[in-house]
KEBAKE-983662 format. One line per field, with one value per residue (C-alpha): x, y, z; residue number from 1. Coordinates in nm, 2 decimals, always signed. Layout:
# KEBAKE-983662
xx	(X;...)
yy	(Y;...)
zz	(Z;...)
gunu	(NUM;...)
This chain:
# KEBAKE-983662
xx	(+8.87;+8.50;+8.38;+8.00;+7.86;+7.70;+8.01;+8.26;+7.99;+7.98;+8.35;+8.40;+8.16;+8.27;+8.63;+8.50;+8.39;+8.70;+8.87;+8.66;+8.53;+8.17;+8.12;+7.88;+7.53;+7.67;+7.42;+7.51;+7.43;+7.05;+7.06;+6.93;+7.25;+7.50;+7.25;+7.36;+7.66;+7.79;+7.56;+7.34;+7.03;+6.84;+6.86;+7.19;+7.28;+7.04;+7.19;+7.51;+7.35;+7.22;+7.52;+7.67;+7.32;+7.42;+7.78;+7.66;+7.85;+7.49;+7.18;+6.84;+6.50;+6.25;+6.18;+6.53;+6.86;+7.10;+7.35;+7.72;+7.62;+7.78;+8.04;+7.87;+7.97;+8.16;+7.92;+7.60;+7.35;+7.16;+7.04;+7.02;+6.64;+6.63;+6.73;+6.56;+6.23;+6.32;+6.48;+6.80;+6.77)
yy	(+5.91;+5.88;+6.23;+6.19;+5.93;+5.75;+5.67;+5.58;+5.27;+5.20;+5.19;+4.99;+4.72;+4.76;+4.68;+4.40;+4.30;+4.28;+4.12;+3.83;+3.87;+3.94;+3.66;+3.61;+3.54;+3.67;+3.92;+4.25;+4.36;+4.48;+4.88;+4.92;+4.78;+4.99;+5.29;+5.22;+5.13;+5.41;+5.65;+5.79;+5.78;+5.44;+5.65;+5.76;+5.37;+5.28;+5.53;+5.34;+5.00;+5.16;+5.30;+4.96;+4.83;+5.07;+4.97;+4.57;+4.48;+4.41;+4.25;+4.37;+4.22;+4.41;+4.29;+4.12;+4.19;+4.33;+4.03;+4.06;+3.97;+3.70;+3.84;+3.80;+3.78;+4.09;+4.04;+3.99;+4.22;+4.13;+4.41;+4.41;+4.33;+4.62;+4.83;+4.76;+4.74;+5.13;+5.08;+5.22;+5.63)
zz	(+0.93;+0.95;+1.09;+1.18;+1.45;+1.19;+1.02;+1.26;+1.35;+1.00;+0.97;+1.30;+1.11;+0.80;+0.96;+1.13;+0.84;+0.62;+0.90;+0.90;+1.26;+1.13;+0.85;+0.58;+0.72;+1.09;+1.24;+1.32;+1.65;+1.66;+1.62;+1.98;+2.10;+1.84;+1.94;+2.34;+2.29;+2.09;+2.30;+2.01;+1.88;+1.71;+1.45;+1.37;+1.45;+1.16;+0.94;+0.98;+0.90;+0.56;+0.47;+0.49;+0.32;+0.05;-0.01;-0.05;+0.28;+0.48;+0.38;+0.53;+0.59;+0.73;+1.10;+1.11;+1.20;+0.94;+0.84;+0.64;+0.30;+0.09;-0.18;-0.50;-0.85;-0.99;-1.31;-1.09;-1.20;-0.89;-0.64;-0.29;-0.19;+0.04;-0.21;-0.42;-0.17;-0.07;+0.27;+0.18;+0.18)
gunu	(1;2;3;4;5;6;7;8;9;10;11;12;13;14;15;16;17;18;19;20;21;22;23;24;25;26;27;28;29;30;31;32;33;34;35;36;37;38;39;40;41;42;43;44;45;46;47;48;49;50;51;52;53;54;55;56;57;58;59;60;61;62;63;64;65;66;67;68;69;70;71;72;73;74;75;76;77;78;79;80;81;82;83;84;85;86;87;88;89)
């Protein structure tokens, strides 16, 4: 069981994720509502949303809300952009 605020959102997501009710290319609710209605900070609610950047299930683009990323390829050798950019801590 996720322990921290930041990871119980991120499993919540991460389960709507695998249960198809967030799809590829669905948005994720926009931090400022996961921050309000989990009652933490922006913060901490962005911390979840890069841990789920981190783990491939998200895609972000800076200025944009976070979407469920598309499966890729087991042998894609492809990173995520915003990893790759630095937005992922």
């Amino acid at each position: 069981m996720a322990s921290s605020p930041y990871q119980r959102i991120a499993a919540e997501l991460r389960e709507q994720i695998t249960a198809g009710r967030l799809r590829p290319g669905d948005q994720l609710p926009a931090v400022t509502e996961l921050a309000s209605g989990h009652g933490v900070s922006v913060g901490t609610a962005h911390r979840a949303v890069a841990l789920l950047t981190a783990e491939g299930l998200v895609s972000v683009v800076r200025g944009r809300r976070a979407i469920v990323a598309h499966p890729r390829d087991k042998n894609s050798t492809d990173i995520p952009v915003s990893t790759a950019a630095g937005f992922v801590t």
